[in-house]
PDB file as gemmi writes it, atoms N, CA and C in Angstrom:
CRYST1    1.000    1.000    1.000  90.00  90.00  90.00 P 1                      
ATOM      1  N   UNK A   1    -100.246-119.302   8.375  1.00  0.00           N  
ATOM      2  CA  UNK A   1    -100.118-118.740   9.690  1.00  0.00           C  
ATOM      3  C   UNK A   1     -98.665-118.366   9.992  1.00  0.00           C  
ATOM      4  N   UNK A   2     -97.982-119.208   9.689  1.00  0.00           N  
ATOM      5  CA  UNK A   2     -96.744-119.018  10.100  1.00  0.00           C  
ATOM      6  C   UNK A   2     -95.774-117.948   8.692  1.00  0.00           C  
ATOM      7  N   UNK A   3     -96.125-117.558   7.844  1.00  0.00           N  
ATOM      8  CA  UNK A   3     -96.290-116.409   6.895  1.00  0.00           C  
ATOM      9  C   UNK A   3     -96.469-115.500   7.289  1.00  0.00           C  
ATOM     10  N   UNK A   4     -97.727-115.379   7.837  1.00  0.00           N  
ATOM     11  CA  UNK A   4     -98.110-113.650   8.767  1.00  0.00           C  
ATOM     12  C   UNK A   4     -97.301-113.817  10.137  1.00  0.00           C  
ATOM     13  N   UNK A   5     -96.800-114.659  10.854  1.00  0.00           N  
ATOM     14  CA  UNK A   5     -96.264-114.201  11.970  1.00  0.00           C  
ATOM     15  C   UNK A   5     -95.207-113.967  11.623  1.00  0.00           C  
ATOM     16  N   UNK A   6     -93.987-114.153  10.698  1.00  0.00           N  
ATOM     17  CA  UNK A   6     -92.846-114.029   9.357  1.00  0.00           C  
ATOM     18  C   UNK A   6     -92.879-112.323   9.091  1.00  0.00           C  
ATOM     19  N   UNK A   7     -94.159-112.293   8.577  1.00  0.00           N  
ATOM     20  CA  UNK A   7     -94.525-110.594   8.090  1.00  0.00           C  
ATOM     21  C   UNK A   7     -94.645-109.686   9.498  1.00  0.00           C  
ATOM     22  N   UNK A   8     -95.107-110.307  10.002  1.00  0.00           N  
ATOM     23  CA  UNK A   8     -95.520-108.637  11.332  1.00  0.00           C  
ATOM     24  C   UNK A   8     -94.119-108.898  12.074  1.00  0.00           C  
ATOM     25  N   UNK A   9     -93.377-109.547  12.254  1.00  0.00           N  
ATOM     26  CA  UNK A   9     -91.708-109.298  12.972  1.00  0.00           C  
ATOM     27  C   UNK A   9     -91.238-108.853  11.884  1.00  0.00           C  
ATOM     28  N   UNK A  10     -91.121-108.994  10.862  1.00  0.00           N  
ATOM     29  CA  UNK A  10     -90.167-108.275   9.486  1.00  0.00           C  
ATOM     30  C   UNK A  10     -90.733-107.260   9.866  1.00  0.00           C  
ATOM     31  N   UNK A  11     -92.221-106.630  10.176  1.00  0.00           N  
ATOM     32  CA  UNK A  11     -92.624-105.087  10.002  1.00  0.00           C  
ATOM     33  C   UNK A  11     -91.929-104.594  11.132  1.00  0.00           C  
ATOM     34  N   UNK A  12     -92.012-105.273  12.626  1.00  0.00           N  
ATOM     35  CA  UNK A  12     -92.041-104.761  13.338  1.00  0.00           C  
ATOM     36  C   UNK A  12     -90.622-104.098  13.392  1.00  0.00           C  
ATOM     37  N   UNK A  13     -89.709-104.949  13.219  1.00  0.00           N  
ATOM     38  CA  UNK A  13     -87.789-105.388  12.631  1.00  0.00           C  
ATOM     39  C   UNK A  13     -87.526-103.342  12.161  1.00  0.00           C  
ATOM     40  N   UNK A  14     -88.636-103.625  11.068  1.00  0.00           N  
ATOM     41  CA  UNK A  14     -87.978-102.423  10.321  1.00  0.00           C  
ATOM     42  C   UNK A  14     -87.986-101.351  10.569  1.00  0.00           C  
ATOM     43  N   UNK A  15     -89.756-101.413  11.325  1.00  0.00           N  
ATOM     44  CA  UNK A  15     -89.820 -99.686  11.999  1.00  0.00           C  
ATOM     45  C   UNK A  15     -88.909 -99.796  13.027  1.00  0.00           C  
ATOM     46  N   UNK A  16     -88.800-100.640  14.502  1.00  0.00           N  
ATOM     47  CA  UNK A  16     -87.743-100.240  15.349  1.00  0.00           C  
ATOM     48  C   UNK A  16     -86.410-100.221  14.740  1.00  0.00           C  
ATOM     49  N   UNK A  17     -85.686-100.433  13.524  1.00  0.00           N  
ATOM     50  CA  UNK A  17     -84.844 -99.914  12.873  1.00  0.00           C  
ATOM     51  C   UNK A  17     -84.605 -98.663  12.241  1.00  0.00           C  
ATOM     52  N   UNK A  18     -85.747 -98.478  11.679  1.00  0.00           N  
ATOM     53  CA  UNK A  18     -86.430 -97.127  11.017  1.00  0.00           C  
ATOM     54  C   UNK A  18     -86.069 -95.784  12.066  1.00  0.00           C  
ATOM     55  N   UNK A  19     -87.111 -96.599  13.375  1.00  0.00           N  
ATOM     56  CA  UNK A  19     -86.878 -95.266  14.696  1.00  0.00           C  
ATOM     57  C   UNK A  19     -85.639 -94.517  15.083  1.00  0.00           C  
ATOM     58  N   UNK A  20     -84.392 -96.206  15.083  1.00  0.00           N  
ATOM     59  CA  UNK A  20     -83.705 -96.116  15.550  1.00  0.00           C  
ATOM     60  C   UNK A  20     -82.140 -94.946  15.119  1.00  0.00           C  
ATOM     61  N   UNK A  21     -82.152 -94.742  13.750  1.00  0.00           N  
ATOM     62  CA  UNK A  21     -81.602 -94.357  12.743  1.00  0.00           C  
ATOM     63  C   UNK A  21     -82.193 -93.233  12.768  1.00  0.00           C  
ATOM     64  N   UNK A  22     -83.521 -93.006  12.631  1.00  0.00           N  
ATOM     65  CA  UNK A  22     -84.390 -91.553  12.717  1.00  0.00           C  
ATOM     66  C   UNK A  22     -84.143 -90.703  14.198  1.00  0.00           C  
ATOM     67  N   UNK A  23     -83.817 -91.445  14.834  1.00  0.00           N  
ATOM     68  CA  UNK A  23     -83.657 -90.225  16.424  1.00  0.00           C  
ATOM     69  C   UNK A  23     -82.568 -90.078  16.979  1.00  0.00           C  
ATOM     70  N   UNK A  24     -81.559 -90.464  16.379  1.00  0.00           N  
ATOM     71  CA  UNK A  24     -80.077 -91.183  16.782  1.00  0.00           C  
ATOM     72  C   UNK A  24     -79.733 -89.686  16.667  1.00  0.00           C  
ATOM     73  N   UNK A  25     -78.538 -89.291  17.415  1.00  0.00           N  
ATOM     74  CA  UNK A  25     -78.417 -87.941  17.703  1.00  0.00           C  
ATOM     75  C   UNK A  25     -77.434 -87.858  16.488  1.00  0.00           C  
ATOM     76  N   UNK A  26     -77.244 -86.900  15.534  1.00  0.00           N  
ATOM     77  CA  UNK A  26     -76.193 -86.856  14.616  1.00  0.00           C  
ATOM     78  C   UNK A  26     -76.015 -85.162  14.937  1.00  0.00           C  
ATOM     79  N   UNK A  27     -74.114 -84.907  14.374  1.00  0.00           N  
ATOM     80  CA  UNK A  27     -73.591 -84.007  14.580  1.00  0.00           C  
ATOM     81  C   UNK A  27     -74.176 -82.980  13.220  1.00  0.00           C  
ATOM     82  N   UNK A  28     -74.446 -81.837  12.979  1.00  0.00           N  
ATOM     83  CA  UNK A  28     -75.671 -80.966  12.059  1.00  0.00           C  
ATOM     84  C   UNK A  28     -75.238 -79.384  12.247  1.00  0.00           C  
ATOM     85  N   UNK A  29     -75.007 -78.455  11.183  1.00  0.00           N  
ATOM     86  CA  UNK A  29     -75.146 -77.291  11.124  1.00  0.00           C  
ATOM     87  C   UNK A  29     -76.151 -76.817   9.800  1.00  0.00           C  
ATOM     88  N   UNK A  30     -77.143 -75.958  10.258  1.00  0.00           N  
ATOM     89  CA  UNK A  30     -78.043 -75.434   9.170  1.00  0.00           C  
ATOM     90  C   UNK A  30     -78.353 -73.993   9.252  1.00  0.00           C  
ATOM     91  N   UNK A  31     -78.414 -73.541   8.274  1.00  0.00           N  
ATOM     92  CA  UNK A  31     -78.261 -71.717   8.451  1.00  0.00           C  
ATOM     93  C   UNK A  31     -79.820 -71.798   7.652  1.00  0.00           C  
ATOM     94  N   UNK A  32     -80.745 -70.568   8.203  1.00  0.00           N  
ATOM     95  CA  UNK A  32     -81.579 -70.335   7.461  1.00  0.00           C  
ATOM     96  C   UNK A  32     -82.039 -69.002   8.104  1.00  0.00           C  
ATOM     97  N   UNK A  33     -83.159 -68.059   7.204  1.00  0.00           N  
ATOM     98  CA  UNK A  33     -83.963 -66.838   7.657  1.00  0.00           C  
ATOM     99  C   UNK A  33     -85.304 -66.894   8.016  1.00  0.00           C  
ATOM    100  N   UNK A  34     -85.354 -65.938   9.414  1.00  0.00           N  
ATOM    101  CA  UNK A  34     -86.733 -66.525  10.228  1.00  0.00           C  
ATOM    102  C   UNK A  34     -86.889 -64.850  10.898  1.00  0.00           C  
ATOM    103  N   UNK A  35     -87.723 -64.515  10.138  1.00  0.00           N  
ATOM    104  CA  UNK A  35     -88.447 -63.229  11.092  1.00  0.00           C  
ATOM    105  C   UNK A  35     -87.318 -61.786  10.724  1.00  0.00           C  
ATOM    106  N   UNK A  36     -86.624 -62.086   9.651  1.00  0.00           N  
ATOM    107  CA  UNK A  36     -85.779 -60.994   9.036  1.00  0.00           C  
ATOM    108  C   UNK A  36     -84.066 -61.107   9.836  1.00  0.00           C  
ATOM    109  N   UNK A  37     -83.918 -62.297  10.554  1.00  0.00           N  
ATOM    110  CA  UNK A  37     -83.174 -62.619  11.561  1.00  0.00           C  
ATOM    111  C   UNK A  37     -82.088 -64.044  10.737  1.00  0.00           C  
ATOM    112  N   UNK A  38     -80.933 -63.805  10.396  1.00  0.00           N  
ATOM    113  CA  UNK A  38     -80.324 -64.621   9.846  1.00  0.00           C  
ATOM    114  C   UNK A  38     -79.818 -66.158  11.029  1.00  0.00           C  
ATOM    115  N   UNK A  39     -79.889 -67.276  11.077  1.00  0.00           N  
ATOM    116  CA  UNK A  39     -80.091 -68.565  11.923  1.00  0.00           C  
ATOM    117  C   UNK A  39     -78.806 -69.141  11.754  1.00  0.00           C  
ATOM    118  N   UNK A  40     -77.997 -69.229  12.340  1.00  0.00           N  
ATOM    119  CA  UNK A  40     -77.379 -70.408  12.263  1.00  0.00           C  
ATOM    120  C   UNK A  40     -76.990 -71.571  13.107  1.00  0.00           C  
ATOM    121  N   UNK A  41     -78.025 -73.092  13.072  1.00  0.00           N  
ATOM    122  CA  UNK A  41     -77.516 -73.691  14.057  1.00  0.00           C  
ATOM    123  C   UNK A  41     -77.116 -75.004  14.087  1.00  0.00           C  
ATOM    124  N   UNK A  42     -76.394 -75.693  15.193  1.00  0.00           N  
ATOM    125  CA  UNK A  42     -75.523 -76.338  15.067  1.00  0.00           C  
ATOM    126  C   UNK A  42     -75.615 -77.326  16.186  1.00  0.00           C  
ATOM    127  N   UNK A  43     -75.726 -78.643  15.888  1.00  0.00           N  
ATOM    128  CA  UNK A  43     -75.981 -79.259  17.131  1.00  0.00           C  
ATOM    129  C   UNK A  43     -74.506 -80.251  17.093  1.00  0.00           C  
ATOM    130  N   UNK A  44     -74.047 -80.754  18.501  1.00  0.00           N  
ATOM    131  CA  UNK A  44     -72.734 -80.930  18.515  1.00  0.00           C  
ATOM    132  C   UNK A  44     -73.059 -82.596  19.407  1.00  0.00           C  
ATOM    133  N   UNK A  45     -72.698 -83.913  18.421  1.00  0.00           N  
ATOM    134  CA  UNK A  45     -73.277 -84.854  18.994  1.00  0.00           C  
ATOM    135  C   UNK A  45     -72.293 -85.204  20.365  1.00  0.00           C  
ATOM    136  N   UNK A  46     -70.579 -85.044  20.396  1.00  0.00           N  
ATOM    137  CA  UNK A  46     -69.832 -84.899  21.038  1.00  0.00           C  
ATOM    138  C   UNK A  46     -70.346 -84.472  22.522  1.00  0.00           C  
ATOM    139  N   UNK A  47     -70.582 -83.257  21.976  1.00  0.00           N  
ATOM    140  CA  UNK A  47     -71.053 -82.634  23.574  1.00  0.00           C  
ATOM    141  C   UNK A  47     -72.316 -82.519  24.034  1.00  0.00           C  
ATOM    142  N   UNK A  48     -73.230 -82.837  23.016  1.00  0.00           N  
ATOM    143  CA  UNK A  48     -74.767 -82.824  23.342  1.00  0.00           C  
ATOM    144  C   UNK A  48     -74.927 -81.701  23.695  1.00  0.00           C  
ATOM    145  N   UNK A  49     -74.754 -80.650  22.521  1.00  0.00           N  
ATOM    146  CA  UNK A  49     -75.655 -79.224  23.117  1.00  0.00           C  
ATOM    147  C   UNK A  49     -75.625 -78.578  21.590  1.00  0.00           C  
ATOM    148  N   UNK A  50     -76.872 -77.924  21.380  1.00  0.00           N  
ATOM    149  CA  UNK A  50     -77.276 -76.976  20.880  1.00  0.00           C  
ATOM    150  C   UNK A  50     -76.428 -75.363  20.332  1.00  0.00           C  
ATOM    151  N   UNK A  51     -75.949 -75.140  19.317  1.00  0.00           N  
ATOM    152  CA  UNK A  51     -75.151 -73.289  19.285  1.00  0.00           C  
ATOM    153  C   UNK A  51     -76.325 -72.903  18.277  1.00  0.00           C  
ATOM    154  N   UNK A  52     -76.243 -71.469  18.724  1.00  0.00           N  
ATOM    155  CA  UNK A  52     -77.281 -70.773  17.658  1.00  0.00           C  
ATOM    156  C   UNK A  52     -76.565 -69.680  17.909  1.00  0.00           C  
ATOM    157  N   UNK A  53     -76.643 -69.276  16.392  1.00  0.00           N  
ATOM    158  CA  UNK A  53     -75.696 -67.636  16.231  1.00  0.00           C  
ATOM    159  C   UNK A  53     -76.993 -66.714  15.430  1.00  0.00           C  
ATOM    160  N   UNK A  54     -77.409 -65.764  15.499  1.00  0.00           N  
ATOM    161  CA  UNK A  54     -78.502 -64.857  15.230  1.00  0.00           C  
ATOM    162  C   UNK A  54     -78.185 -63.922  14.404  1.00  0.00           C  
ATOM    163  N   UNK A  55     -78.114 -63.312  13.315  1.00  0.00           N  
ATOM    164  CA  UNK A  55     -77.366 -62.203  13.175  1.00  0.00           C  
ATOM    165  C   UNK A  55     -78.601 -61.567  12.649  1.00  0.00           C  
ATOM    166  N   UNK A  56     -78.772 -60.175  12.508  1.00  0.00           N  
ATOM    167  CA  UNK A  56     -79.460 -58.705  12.178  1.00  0.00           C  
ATOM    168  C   UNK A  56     -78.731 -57.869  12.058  1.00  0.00           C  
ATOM    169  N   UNK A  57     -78.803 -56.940  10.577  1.00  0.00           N  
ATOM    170  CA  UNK A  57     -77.949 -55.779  11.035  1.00  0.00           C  
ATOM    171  C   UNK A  57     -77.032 -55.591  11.430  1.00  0.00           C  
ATOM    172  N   UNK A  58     -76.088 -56.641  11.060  1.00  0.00           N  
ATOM    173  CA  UNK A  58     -74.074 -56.883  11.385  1.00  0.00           C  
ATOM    174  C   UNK A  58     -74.280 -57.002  13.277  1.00  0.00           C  
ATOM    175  N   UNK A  59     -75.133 -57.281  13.587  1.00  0.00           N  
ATOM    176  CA  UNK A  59     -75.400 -57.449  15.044  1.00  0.00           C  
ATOM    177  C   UNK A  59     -75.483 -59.010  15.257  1.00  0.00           C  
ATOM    178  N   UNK A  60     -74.674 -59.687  16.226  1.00  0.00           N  
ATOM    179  CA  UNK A  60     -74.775 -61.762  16.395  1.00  0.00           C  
ATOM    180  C   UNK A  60     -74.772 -61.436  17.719  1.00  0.00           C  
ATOM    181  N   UNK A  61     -75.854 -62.187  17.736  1.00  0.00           N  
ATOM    182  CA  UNK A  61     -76.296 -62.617  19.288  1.00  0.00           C  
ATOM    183  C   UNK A  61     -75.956 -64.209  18.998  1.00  0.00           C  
ATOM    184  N   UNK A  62     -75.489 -65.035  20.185  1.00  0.00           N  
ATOM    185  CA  UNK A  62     -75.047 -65.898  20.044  1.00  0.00           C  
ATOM    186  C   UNK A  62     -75.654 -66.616  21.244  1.00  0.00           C  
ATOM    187  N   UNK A  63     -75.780 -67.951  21.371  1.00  0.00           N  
ATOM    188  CA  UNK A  63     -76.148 -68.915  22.838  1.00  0.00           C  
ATOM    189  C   UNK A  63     -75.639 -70.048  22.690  1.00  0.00           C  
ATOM    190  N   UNK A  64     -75.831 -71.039  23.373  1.00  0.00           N  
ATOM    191  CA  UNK A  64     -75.659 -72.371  23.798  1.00  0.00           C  
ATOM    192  C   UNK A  64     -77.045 -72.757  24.710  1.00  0.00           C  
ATOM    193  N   UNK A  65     -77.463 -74.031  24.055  1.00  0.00           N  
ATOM    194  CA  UNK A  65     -78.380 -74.765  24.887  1.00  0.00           C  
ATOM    195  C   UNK A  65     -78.409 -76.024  24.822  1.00  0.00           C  
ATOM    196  N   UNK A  66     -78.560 -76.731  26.117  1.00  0.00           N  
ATOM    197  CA  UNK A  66     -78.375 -77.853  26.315  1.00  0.00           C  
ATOM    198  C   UNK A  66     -79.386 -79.105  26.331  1.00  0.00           C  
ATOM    199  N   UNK A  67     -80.505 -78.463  25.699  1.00  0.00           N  
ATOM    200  CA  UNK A  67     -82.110 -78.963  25.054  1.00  0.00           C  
ATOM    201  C   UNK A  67     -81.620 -80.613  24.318  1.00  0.00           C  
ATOM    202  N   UNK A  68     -82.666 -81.204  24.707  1.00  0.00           N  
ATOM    203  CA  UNK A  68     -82.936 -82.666  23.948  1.00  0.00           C  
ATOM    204  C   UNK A  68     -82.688 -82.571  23.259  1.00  0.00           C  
ATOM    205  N   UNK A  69     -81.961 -83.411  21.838  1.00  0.00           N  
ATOM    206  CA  UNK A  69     -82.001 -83.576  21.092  1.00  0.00           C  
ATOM    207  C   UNK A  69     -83.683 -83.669  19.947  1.00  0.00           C  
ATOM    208  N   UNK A  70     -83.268 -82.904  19.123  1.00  0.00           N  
ATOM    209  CA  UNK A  70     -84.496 -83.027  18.365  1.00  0.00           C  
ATOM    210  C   UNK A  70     -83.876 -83.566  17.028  1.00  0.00           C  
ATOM    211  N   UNK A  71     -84.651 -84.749  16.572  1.00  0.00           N  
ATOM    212  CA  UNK A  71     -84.147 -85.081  15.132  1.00  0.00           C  
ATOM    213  C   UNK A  71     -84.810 -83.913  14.004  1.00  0.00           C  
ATOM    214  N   UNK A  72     -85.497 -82.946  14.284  1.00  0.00           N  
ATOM    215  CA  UNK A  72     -86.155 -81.965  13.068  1.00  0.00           C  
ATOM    216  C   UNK A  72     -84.917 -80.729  13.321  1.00  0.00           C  
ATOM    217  N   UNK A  73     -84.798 -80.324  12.439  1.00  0.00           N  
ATOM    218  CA  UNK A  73     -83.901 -79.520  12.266  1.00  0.00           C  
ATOM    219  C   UNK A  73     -85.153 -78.036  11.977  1.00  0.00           C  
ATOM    220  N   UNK A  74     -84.073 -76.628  12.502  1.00  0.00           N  
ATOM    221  CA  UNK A  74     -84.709 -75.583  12.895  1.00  0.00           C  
ATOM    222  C   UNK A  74     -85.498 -75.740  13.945  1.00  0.00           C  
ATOM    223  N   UNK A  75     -84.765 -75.595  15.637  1.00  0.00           N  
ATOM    224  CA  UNK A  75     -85.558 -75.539  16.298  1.00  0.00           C  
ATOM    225  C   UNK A  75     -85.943 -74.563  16.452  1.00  0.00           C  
ATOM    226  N   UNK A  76     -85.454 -73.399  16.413  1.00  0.00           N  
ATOM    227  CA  UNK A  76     -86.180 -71.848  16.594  1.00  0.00           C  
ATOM    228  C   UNK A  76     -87.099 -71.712  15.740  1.00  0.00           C  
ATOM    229  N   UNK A  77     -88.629 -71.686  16.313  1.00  0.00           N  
ATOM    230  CA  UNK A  77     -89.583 -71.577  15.136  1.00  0.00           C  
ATOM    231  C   UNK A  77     -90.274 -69.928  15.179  1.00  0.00           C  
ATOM    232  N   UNK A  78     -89.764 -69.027  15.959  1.00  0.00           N  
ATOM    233  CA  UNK A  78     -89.919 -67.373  15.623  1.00  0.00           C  
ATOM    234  C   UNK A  78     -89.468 -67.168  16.667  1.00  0.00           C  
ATOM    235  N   UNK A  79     -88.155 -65.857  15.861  1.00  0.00           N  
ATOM    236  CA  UNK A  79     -87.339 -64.881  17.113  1.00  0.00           C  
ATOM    237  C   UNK A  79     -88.395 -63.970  17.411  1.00  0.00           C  
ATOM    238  N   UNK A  80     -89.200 -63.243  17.362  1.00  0.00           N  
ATOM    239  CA  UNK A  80     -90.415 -62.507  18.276  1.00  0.00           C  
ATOM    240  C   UNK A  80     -90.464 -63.471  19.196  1.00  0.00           C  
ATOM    241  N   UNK A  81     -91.508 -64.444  19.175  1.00  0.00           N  
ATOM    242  CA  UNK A  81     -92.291 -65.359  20.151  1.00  0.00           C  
ATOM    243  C   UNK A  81     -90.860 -64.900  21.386  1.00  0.00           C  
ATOM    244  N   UNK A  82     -89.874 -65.887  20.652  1.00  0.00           N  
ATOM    245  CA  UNK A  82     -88.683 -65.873  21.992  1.00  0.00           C  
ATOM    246  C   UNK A  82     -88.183 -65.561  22.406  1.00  0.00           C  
ATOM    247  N   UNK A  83     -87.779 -64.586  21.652  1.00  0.00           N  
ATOM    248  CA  UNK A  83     -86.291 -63.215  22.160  1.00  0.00           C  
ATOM    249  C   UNK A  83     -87.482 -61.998  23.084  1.00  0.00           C  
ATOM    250  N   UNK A  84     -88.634 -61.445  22.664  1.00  0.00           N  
ATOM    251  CA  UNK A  84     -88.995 -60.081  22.212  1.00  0.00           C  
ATOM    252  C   UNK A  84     -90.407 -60.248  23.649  1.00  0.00           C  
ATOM    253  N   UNK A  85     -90.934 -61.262  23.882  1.00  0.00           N  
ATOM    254  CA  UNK A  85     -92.093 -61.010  24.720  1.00  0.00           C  
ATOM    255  C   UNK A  85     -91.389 -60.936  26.176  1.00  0.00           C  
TER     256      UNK A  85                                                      
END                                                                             
């Protein structure tokens, strides 16, 4: 008995460790291509905000947003959907 109550706090121990490490805001730049639209973005743990630079066609559209933190990286999931409707 006192074995399994040993085991489910070790489990419990590790995932709220696990979480904690997994959502923790870290400073991140990732460039990638989405919809023929070159991405580059950058989250800034300092200031807690979001940069995204866009480029097409020697053309950069650029922003700042001040959105939650997301631990998944690429939040823009299609420039149509967001820029274009």
């Amino acid at each position: 008995m006192k074995k399994l109550r040993f085991l489910i706090i070790i489990i419990i121990l590790s995932f709220g460790i696990f979480l904690y490490f997994y959502l923790r805001p870290t400073t991140y730049e990732s460039e990638y291509e989405l919809d023929g639209f070159k991405v580059k973005e950058r989250y800034s743990k300092k200031d807690k905000y979001y940069y995204f630079e866009i480029t097409k066609d020697k053309k950069n559209y650029n922003f700042i947003s001040d959105i939650k933190y997301n631990p998944h990286r690429q939040i823009i999931i299609s420039i149509f959907r967001h820029f274009l409707v």
